[in-house]
Residue frames relative to the residue before (quaternion, step in Angstrom):
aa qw qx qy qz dx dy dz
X 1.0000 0.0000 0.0000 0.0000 0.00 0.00 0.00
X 0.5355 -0.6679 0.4582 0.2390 3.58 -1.16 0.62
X 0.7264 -0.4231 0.4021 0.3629 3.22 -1.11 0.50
X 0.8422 0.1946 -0.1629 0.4757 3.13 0.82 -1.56
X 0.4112 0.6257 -0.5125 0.4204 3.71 1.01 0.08
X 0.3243 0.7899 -0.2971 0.4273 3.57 1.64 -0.79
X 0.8957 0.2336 -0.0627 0.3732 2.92 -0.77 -1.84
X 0.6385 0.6089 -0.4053 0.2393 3.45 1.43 -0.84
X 0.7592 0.5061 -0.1550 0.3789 2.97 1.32 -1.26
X 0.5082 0.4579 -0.4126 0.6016 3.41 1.52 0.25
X 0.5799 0.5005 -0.4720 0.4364 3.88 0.76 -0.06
X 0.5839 0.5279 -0.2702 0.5544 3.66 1.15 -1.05
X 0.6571 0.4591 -0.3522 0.4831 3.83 0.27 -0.99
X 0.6995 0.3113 -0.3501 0.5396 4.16 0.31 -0.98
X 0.6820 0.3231 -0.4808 0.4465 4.11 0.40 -0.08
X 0.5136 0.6493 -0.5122 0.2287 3.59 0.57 -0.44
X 0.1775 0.7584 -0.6240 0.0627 3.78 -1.16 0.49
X 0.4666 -0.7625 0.4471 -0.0321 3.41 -0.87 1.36
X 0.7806 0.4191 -0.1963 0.4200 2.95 0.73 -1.14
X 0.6310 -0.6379 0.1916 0.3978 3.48 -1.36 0.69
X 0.5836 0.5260 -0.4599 0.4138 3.82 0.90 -0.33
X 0.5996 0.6035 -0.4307 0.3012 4.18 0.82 -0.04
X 0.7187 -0.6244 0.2526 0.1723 2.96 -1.12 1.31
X 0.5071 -0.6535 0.3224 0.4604 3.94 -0.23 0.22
X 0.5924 0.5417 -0.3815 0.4584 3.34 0.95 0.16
X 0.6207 0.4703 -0.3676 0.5083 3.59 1.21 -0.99
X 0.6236 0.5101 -0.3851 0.4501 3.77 0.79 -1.42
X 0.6839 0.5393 -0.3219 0.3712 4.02 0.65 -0.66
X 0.7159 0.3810 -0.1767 0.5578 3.42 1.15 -0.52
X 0.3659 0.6663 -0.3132 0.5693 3.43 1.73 0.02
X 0.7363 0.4757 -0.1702 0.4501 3.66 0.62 -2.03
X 0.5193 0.6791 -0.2414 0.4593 3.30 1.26 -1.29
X 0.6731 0.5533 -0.1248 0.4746 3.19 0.18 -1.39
X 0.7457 0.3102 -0.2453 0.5361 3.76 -0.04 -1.51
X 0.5616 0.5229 -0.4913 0.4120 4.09 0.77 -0.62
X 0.7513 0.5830 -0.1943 0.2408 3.39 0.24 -1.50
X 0.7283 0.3701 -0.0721 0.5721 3.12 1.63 -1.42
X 0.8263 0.1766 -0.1314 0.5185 3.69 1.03 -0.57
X 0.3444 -0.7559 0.4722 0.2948 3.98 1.43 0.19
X 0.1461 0.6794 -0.6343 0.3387 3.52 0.93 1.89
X 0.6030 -0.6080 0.3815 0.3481 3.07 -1.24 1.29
X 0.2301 0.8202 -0.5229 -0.0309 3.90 -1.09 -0.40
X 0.4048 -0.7017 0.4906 0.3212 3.55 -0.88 0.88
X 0.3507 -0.7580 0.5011 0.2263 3.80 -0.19 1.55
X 0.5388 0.6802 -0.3666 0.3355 3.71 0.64 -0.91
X 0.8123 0.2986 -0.0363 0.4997 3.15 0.37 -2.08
X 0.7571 0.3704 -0.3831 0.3779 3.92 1.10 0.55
X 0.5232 0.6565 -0.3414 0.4226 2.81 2.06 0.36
X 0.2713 0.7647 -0.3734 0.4497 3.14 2.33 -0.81
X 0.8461 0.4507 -0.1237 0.2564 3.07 -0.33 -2.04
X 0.5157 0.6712 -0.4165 0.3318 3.32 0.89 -0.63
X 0.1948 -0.7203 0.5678 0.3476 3.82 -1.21 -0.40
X 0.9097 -0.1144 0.1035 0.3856 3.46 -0.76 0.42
X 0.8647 -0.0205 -0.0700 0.4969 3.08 0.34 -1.48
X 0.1673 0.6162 -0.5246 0.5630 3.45 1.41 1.10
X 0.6145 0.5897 -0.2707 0.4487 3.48 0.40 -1.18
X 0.6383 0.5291 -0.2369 0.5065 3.60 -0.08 -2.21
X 0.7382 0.5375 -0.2250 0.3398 3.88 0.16 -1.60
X 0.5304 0.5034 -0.4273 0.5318 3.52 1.26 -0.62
X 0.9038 0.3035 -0.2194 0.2072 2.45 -0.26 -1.71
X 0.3680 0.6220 -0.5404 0.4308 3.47 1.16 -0.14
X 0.8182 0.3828 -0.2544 0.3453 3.47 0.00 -1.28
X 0.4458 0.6486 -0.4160 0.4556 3.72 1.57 -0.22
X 0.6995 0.4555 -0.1905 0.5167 3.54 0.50 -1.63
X 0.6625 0.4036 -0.4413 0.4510 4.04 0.48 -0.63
X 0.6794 0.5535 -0.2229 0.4271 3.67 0.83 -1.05
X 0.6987 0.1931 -0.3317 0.6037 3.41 1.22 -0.16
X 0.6522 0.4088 -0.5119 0.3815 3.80 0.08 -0.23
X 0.5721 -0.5378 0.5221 0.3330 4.12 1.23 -0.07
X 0.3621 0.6612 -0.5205 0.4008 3.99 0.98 0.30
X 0.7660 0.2367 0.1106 0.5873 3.66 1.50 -1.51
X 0.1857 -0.7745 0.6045 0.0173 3.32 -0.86 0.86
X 0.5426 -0.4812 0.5704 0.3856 3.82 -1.12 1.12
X 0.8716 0.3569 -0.3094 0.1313 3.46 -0.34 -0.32
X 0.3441 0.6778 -0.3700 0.5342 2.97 2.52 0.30
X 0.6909 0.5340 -0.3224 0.3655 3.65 1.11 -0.73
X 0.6732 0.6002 -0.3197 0.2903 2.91 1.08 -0.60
């Protein structure tokens, strides 16, 4: 895993929040998260919406490692 596949997924992991009082941005990076690590269904669109910025930055970082091969689905897991 990259450095920065790294940092993304520890940026996603401190916004992540499950529970029912978390905000639509935390529950989005939550959904994220449970897809990546357990292949739970989720509408990617409407939890990428939700994200803020650097929720945002963190996908796509991990999008671009996962397709250029820097990161492998099975490091996430």
């Amino acid at each position: 895993m990259s450095p920065q596949s790294e940092m993304a997924l520890h940026t996603l992991r401190t916004m992540a929040r499950g529970h029912p009082g978390a905000s639509s941005g935390e529950r989005a990076a939550w959904e994220i998260l449970q897809n990546l690590q357990h292949c739970s269904r989720l509408d990617f669109a409407d939890c990428f919406i939700r994200l803020d910025g650097i929720g945002k930055r963190a996908v796509v970082q991990l999008l671009v490692d996962l397709a250029t091969g820097k990161t492998g689905l099975i490091e996430l897991r």
